[in-house]
DRENPA-3360 file (N, C-alpha, C; in nm, 2 decimals, always signed):
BEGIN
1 = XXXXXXXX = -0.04/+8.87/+0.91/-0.03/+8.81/+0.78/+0.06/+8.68/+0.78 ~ +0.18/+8.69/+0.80/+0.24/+8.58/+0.86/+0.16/+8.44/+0.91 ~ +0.10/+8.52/+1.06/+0.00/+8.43/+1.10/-0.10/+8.32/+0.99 ~ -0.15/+8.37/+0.94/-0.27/+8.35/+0.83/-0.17/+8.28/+0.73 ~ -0.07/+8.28/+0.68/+0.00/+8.21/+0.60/+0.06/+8.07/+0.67 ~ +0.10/+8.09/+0.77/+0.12/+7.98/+0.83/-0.01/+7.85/+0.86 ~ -0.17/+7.95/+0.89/-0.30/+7.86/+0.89/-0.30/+7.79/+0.78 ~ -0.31/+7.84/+0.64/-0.29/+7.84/+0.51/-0.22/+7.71/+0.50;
9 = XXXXXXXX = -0.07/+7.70/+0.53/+0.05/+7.60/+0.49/-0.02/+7.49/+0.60 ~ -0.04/+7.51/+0.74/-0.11/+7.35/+0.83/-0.21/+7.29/+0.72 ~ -0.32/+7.44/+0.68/-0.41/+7.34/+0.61/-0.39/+7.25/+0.49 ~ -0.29/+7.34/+0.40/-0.25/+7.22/+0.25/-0.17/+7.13/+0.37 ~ -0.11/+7.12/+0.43/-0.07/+6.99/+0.50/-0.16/+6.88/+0.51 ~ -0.24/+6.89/+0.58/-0.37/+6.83/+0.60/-0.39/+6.76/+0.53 ~ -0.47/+6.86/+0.40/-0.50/+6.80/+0.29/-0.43/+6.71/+0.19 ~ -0.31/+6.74/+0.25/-0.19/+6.62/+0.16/-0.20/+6.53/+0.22;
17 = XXXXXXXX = -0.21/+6.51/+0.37/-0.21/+6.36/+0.40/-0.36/+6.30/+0.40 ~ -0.43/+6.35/+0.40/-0.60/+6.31/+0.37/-0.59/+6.22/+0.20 ~ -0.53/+6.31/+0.12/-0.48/+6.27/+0.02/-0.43/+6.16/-0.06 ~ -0.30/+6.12/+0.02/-0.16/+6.04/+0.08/-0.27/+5.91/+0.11 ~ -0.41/+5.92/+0.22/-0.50/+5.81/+0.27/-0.57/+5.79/+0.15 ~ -0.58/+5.85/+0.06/-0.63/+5.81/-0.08/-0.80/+5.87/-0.07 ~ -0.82/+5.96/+0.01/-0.94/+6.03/-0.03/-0.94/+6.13/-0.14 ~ -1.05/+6.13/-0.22/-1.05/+6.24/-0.29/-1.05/+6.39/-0.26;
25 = XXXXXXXX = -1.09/+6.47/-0.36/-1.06/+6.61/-0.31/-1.21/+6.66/-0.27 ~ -1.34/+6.59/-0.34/-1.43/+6.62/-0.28/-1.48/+6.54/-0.13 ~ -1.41/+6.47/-0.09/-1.43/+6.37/+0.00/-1.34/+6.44/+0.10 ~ -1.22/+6.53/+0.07/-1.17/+6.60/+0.20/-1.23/+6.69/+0.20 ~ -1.28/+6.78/+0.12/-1.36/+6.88/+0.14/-1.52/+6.86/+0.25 ~ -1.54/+6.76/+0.17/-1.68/+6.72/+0.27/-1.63/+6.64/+0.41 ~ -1.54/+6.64/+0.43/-1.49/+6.52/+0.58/-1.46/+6.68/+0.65 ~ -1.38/+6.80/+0.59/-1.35/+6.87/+0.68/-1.46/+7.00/+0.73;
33 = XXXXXXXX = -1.54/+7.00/+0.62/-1.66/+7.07/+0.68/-1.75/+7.00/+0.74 ~ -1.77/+6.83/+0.79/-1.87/+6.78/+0.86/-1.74/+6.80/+0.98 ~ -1.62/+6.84/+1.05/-1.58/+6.80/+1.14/-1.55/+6.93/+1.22 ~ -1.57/+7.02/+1.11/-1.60/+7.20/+1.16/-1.73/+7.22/+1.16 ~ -1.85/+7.13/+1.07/-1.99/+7.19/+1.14/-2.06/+7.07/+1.23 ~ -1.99/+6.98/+1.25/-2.08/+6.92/+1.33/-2.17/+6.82/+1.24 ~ -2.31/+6.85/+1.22/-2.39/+6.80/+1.19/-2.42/+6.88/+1.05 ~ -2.47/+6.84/+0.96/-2.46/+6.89/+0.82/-2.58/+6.83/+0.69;
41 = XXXXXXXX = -2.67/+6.93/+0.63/-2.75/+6.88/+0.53/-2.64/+6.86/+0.44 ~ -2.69/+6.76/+0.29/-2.65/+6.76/+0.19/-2.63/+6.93/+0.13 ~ -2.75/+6.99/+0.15/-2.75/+7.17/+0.09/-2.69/+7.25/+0.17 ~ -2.64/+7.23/+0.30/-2.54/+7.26/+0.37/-2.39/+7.22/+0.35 ~ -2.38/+7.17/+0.32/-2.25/+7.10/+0.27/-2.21/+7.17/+0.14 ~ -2.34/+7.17/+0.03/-2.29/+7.20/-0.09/-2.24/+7.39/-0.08 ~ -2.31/+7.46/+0.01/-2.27/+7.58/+0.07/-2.13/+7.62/+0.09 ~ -2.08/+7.57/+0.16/-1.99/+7.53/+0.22/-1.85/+7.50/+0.12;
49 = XXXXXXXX = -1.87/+7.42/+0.06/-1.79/+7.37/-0.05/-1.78/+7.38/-0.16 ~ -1.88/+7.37/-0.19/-1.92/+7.43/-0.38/-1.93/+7.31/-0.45 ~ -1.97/+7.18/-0.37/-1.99/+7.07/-0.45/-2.08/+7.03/-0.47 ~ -2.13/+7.02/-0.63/-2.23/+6.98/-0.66/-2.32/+6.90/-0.59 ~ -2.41/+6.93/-0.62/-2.52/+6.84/-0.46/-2.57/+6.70/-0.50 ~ -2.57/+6.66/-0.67/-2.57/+6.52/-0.69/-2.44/+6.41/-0.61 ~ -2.34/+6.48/-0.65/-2.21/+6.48/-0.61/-2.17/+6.47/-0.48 ~ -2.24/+6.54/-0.37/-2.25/+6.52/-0.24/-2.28/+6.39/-0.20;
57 = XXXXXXXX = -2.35/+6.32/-0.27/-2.45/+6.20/-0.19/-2.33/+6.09/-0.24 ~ -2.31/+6.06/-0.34/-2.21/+5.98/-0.39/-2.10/+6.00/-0.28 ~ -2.02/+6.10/-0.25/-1.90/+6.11/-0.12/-1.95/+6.07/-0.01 ~ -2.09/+6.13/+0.03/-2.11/+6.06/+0.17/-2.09/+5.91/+0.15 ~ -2.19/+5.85/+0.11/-2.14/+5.72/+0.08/-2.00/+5.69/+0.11 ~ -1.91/+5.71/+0.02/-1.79/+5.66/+0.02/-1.72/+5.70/+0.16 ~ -1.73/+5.81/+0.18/-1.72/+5.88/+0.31/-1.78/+5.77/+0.47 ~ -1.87/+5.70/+0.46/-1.99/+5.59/+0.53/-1.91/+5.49/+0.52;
65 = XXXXXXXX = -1.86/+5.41/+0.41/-1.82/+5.34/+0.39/-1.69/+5.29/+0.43 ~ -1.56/+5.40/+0.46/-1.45/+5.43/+0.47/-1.45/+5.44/+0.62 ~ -1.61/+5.44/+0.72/-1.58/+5.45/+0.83/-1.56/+5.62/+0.89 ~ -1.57/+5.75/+0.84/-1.54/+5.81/+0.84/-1.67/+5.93/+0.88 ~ -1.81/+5.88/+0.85/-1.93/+5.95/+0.89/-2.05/+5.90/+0.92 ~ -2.11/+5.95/+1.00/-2.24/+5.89/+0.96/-2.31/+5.95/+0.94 ~ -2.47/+5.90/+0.90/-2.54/+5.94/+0.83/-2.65/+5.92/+0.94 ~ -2.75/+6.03/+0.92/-2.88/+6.05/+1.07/-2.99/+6.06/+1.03;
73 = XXXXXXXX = -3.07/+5.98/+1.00/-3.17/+6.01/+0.95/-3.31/+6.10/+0.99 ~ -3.36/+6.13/+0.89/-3.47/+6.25/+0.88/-3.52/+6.31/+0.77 ~ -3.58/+6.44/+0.79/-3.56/+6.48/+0.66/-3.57/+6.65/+0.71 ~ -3.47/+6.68/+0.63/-3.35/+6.62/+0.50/-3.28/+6.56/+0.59 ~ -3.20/+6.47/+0.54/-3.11/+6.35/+0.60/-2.98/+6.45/+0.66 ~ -2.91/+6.42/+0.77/-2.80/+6.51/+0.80/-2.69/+6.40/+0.79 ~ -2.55/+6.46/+0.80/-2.46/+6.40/+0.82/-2.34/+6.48/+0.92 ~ -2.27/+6.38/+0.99/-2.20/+6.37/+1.10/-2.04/+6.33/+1.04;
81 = XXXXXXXX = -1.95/+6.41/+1.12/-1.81/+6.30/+1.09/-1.77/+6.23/+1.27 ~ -1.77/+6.08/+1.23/-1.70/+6.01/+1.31/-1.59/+6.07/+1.40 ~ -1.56/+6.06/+1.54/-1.52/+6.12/+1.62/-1.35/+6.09/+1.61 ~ -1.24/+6.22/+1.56/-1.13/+6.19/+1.48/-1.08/+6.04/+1.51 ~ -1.04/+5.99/+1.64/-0.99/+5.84/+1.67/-1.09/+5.73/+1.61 ~ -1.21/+5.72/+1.63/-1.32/+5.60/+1.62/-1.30/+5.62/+1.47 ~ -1.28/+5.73/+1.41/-1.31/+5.75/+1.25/-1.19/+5.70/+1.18 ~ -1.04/+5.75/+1.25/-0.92/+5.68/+1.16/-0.92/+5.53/+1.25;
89 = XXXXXXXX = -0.98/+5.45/+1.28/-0.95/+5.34/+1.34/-1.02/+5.27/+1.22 ~ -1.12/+5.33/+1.20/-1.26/+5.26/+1.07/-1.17/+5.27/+0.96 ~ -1.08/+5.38/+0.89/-1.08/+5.42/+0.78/-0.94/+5.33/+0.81 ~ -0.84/+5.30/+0.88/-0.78/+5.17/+0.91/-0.77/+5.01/+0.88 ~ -0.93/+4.98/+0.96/-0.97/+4.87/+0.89/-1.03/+4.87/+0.74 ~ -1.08/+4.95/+0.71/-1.13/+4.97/+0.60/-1.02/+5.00/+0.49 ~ -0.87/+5.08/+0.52/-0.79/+5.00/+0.40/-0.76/+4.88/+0.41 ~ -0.70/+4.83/+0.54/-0.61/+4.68/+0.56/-0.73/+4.58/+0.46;
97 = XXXXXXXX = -0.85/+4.58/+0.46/-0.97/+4.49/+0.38/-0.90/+4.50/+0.25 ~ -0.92/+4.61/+0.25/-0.91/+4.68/+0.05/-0.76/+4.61/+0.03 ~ -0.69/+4.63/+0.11/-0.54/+4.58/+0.06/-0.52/+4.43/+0.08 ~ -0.60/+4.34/+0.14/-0.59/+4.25/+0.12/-0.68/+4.22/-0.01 ~ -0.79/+4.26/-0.02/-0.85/+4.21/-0.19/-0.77/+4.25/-0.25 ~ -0.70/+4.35/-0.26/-0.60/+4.38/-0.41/-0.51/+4.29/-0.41 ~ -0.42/+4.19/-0.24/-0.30/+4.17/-0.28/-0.38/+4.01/-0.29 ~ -0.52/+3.96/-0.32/-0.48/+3.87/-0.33/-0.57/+3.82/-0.47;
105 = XXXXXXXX = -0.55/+3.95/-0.51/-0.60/+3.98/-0.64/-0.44/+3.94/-0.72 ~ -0.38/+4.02/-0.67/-0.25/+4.07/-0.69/-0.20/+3.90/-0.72 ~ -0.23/+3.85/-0.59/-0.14/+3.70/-0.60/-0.22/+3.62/-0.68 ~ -0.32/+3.61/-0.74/-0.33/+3.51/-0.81/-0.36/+3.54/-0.96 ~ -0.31/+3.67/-1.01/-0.29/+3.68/-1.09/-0.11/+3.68/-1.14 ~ -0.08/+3.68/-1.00/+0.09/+3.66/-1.05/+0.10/+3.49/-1.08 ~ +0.02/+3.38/-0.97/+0.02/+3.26/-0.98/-0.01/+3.20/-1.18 ~ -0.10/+3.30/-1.17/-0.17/+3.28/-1.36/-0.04/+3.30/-1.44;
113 = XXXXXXXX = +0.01/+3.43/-1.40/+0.13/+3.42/-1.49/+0.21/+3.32/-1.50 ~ +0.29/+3.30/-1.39/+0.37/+3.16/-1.33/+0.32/+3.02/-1.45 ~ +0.23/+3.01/-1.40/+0.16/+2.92/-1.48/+0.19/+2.89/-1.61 ~ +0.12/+3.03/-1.68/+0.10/+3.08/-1.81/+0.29/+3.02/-1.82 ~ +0.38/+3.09/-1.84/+0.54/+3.16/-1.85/+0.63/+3.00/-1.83 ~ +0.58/+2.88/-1.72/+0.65/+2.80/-1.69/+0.59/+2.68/-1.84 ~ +0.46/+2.70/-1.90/+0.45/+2.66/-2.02/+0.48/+2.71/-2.15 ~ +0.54/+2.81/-2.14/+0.59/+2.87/-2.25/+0.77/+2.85/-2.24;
121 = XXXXXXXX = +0.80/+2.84/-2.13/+0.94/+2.78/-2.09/+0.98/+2.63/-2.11 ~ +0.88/+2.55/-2.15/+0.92/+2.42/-2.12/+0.94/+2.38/-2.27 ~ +1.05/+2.32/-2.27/+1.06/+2.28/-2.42/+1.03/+2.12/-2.43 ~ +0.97/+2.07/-2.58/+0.93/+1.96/-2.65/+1.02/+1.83/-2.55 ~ +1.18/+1.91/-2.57/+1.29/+1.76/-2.54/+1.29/+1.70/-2.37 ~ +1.20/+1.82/-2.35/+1.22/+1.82/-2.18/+1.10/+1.69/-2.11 ~ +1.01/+1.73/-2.22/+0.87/+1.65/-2.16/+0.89/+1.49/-2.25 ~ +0.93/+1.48/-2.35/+0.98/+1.35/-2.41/+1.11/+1.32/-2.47;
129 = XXXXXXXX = +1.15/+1.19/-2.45/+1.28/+1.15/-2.51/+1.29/+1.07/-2.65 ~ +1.31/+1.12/-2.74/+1.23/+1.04/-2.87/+1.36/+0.93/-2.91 ~ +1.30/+0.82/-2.96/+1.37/+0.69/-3.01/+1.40/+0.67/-3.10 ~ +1.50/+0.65/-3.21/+1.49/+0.64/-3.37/+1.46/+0.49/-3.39 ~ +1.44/+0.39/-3.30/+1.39/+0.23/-3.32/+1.33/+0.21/-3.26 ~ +1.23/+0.11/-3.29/+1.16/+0.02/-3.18/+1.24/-0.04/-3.08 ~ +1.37/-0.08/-3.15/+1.49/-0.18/-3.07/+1.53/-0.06/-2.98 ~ +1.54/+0.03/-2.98/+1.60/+0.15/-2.87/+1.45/+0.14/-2.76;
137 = XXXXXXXX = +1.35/+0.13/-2.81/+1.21/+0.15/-2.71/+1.20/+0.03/-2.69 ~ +1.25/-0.11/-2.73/+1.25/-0.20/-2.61/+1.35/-0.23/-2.50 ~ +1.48/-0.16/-2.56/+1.56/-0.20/-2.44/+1.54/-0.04/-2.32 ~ +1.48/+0.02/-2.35/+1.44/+0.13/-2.25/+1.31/+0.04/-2.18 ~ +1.23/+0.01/-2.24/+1.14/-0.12/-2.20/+1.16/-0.19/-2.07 ~ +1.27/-0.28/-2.13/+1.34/-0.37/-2.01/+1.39/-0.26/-1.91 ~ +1.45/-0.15/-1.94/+1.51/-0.09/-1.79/+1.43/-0.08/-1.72 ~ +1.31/-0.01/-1.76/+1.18/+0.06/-1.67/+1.16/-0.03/-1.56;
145 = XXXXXXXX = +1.10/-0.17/-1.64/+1.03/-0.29/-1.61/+1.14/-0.35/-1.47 ~ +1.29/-0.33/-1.48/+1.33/-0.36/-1.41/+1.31/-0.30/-1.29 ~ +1.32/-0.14/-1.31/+1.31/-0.05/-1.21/+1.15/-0.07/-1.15 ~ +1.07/-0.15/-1.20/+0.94/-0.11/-1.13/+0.96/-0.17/-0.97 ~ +0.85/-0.09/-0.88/+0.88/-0.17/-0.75/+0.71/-0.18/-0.67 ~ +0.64/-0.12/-0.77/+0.48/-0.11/-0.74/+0.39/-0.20/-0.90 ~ +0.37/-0.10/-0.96/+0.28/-0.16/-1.02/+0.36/-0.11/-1.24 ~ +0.34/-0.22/-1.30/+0.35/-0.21/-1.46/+0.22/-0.27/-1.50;
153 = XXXXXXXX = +0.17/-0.15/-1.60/+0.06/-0.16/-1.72/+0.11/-0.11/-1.80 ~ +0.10/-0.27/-1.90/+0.11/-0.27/-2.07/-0.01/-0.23/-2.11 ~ -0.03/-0.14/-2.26/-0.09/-0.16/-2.32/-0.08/-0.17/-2.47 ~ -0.12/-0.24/-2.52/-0.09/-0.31/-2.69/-0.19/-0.34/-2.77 ~ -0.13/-0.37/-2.88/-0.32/-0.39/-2.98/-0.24/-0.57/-2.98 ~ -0.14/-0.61/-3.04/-0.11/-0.75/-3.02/+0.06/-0.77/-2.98 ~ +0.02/-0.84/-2.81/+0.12/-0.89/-2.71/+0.24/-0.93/-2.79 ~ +0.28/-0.96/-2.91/+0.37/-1.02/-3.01/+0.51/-1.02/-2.97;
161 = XXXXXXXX = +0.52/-0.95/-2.90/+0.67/-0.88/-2.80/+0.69/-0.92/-2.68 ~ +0.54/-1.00/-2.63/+0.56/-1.05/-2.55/+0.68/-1.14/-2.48 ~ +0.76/-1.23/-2.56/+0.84/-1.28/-2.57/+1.02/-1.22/-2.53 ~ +1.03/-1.08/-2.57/+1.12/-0.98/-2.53/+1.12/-0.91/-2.40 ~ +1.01/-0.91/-2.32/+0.99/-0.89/-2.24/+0.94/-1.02/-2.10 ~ +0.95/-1.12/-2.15/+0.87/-1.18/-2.04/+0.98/-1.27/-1.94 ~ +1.11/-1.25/-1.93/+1.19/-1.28/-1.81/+1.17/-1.10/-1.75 ~ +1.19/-1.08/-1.79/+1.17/-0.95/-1.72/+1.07/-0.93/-1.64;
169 = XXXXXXXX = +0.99/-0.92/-1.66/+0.78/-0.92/-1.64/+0.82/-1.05/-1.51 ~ +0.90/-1.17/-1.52/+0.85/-1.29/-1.42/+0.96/-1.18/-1.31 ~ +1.04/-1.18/-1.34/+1.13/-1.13/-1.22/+1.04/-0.96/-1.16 ~ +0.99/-0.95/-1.20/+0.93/-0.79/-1.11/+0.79/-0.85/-1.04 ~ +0.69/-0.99/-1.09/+0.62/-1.06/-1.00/+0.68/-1.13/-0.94 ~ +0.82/-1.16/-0.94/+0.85/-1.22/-0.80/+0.89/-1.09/-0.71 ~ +0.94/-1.00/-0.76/+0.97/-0.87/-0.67/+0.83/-0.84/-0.58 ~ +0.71/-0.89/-0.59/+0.58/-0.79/-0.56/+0.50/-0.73/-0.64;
177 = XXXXXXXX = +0.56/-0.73/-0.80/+0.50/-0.59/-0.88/+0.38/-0.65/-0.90 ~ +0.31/-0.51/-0.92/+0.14/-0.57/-0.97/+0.19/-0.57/-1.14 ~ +0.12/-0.68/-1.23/+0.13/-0.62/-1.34/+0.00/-0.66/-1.41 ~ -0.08/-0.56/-1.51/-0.18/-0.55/-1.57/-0.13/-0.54/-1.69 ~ -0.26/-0.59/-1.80/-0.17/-0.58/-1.95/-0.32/-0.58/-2.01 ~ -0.32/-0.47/-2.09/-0.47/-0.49/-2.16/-0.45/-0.48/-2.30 ~ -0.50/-0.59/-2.38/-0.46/-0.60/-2.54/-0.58/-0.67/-2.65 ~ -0.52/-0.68/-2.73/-0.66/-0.76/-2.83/-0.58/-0.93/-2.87;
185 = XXXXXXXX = -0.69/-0.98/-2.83/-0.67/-1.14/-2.85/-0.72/-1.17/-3.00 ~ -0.68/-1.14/-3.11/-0.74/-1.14/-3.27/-0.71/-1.29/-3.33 ~ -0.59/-1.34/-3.24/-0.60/-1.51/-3.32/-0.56/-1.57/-3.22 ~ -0.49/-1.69/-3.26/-0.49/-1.78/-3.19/-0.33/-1.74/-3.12 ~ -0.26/-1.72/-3.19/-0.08/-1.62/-3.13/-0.12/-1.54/-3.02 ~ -0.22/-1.47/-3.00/-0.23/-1.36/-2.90/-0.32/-1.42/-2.78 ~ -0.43/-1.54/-2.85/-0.48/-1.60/-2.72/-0.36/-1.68/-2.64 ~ -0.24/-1.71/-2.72/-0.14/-1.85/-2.60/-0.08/-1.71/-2.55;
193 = XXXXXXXX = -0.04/-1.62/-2.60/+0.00/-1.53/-2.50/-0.05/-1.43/-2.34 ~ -0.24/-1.43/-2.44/-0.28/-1.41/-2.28/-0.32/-1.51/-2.16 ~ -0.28/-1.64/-2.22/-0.27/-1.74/-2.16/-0.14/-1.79/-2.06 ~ -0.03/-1.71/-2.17/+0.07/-1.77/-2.05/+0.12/-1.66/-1.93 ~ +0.05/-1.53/-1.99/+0.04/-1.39/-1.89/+0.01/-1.46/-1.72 ~ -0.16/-1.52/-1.74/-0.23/-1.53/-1.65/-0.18/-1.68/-1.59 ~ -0.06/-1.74/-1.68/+0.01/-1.82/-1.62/+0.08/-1.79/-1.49 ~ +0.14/-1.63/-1.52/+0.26/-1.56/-1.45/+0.18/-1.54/-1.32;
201 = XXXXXXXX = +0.08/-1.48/-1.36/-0.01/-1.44/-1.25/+0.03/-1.26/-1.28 ~ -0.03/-1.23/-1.40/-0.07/-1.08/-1.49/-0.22/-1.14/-1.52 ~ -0.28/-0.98/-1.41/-0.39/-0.96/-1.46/-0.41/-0.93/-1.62 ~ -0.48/-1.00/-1.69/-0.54/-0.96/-1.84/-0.66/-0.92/-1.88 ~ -0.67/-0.85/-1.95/-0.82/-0.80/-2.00/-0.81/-0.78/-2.17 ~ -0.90/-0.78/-2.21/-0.88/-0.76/-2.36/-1.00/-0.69/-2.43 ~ -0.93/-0.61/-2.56/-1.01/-0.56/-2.60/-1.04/-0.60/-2.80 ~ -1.16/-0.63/-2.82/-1.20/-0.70/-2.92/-1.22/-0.59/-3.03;
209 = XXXXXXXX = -1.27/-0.51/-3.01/-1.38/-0.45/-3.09/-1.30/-0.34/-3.14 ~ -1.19/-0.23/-3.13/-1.14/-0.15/-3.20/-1.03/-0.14/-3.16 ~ -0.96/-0.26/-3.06/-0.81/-0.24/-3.07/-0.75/-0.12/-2.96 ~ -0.65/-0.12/-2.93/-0.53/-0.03/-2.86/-0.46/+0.03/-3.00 ~ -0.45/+0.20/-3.01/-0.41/+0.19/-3.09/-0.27/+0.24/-2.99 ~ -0.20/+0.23/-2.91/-0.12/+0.27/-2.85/-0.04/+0.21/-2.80 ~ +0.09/+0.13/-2.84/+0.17/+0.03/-2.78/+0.24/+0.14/-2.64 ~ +0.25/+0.09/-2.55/+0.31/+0.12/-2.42/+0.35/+0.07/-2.29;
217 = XXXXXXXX = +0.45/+0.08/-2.21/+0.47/-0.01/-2.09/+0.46/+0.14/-1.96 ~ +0.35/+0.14/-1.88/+0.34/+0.25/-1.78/+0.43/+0.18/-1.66 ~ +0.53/+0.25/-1.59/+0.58/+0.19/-1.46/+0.54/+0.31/-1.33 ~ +0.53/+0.25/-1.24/+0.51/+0.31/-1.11/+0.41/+0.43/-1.15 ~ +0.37/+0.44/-1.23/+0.26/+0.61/-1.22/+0.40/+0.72/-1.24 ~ +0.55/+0.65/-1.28/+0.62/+0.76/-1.28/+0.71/+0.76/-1.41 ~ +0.70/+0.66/-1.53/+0.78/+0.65/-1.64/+0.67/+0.57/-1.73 ~ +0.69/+0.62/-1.84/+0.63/+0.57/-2.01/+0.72/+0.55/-2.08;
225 = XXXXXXXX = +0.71/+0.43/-2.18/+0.74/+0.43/-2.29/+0.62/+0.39/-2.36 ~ +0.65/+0.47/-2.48/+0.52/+0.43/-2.60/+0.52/+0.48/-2.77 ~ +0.46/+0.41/-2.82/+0.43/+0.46/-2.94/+0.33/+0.43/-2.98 ~ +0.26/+0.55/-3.08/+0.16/+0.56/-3.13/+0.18/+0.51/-3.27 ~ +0.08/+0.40/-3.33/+0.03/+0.33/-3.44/-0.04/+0.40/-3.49 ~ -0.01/+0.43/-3.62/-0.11/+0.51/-3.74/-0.11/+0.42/-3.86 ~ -0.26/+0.45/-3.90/-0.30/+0.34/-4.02/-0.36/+0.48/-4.16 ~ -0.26/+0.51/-4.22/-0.31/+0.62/-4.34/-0.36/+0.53/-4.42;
233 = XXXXXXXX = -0.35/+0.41/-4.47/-0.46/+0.32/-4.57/-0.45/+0.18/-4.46 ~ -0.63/+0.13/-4.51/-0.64/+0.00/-4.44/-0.54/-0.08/-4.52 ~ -0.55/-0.18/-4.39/-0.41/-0.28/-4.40/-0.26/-0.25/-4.40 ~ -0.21/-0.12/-4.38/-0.13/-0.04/-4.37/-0.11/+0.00/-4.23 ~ +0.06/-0.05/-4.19/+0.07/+0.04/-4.08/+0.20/+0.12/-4.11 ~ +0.20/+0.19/-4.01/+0.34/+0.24/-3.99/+0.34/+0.31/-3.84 ~ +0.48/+0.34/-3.80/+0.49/+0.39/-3.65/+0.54/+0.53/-3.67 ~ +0.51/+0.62/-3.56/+0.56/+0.74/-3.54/+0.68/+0.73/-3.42;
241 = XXXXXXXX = +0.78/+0.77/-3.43/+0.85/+0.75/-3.35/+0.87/+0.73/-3.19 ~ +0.89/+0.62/-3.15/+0.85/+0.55/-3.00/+0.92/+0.68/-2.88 ~ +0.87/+0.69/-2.75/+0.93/+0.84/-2.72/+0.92/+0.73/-2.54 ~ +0.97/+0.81/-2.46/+1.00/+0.79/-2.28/+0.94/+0.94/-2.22 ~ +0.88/+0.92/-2.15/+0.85/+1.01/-2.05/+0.85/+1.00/-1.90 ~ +0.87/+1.12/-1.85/+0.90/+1.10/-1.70/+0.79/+1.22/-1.62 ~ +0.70/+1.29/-1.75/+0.68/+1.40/-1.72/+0.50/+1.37/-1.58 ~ +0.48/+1.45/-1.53/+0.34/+1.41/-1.48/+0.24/+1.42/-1.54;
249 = XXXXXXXX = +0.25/+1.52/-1.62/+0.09/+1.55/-1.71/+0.09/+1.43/-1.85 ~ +0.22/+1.45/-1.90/+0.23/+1.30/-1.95/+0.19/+1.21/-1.92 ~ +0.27/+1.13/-1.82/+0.20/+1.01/-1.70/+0.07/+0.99/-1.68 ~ +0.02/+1.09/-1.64/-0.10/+1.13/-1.56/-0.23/+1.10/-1.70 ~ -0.18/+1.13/-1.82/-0.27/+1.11/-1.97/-0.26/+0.97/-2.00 ~ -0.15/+0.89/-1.99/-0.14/+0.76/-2.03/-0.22/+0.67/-1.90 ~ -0.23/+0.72/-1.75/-0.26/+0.63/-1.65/-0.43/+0.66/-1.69 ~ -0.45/+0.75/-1.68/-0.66/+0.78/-1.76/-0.68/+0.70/-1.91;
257 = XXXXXXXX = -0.56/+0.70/-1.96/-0.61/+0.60/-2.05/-0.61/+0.48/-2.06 ~ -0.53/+0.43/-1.93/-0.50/+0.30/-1.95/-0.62/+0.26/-1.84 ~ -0.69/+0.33/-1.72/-0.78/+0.31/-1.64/-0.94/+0.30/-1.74 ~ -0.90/+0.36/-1.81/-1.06/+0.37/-1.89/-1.04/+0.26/-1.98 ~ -0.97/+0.20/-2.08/-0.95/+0.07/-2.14/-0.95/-0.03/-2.04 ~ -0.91/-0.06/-1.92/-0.91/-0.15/-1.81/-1.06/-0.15/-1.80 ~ -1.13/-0.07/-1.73/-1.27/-0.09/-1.74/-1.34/-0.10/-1.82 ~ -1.31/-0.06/-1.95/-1.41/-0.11/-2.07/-1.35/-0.24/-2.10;
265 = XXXXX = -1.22/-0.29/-2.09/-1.19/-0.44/-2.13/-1.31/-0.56/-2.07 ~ -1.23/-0.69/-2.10/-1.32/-0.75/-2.07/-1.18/-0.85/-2.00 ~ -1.25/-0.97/-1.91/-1.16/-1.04/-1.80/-1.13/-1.15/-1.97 ~ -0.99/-1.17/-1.95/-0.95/-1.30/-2.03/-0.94/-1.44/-1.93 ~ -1.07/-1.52/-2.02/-1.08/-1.63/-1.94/-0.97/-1.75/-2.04;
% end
């Protein structure tokens, strides 16, 4: 009796670490009767176990899959369990797979979060610095302009400010800077201006037909200043408050805007 209790306790052992490998209960049942009978029908199996015999076929499978049996064909089809070593080496590789799809399931849905969480984190004051004057957005202007050491693109509906800026502008073409300026030439004030640009040696391009509505100075692909022009009745303007940015997605929206008006402009002769 003893004896027989003790077979009893090895076997739920067993079964717990079959378990522990994440087999089912009809998948241990069917792995330990193909490894006590050898070779085994589906209606042999169900004998044996008491598992429904639709139910059988579905386990082999997963059982096949896991590396754990094979299947012999004929008819009726038999089944085999893989020889204990060759079978846990399969059911081995066959988790390390699985656990890498989960973890890299795992990791890019943690990256989504990240994502998601670092925009819900980022506050308004962080991505712009807002101006209560124009006069505060041009002497942030002149800093940028100073700091450039690659390339400044203006863009404006009319240069008119030109004048506040342009010792500044001559000293950063003598530094090397590239500078581009794309605007609307509407009279004769804005033609002597893109006139004395291409004096400097600033590329110019201009646009006729609907204007910049977006006054701004881009430095190095790494700082903006700008403001947006709104017209609520024709012949009416007013400004929404001039703002600095340092951000990339920021940046990165003003340099596609200012690339797509460059190529639709036209060369100022």
């Amino acid at each position: 009796m003893l004896g027989l209790c003790k077979i009893m306790s090895e076997q739920e052992v067993f079964d717990s670490k079959l378990k522990a490998l994440g087999l089912t209960v009809y998948e241990i049942k069917t792995f330990k009767a193909l490894v006590e009978g050898k070779t085994l029908t589906a209606d042999e199996i169900h004998q044996l176990t008491e598992i429904p015999t639709p139910r059988i076929y579905d386990t082999i499978d997963s059982l096949e899959k896991k590396g754990l049996v094979e299947v012999i064909t004929g008819r009726p089809k038999r089944f085999k369990a893989v020889d204990i070593e060759s079978g846990m080496k399969n059911f081995l590789t066959h988790k390390k797979k699985e656990f890498e799809v989960e973890f890299e399931s795992i990791e890019e849905t943690t990256l989504e979060i990240l994502a998601y969480l670092s925009q819900l984190t980022i506050k308004p004051d962080e991505l712009l610095e807002a101006y209560s004057s124009l006069k505060e957005m041009e002497n942030k202007t002149l800093e940028i302009i100073n700091s450039a050491s690659n390339n400044i693109a203006i863009f404006t509906n009319v240069f008119y400010w030109f004048d506040k800026v342009s010792e500044t502008l001559v000293r950063a073409i003598h530094r090397g800077v590239d500078v581009r300026v794309i605007m609307t030439t509407i009279d004769e004030k804005a033609e002597k201006i893109a006139k004395d640009l291409l004096k400097l040696g600033v590329k110019v391009k201009h646009i006729q037909e609907e204007g910049v509505l977006v006054r701004g100075t881009l430095v190095d692909r790494g700082q903006v200043v700008f403001v947006i022009w709104v017209s609520p009745k024709t012949g009416e303007k007013y400004i929404y408050r001039p703002h600095f940015s340092s951000n990339s997605g920021i940046i990165e929206l003003f340099s596609n805007n200012f690339e797509y008006l460059w190529n639709k402009g036209k060369d100022f002769i």
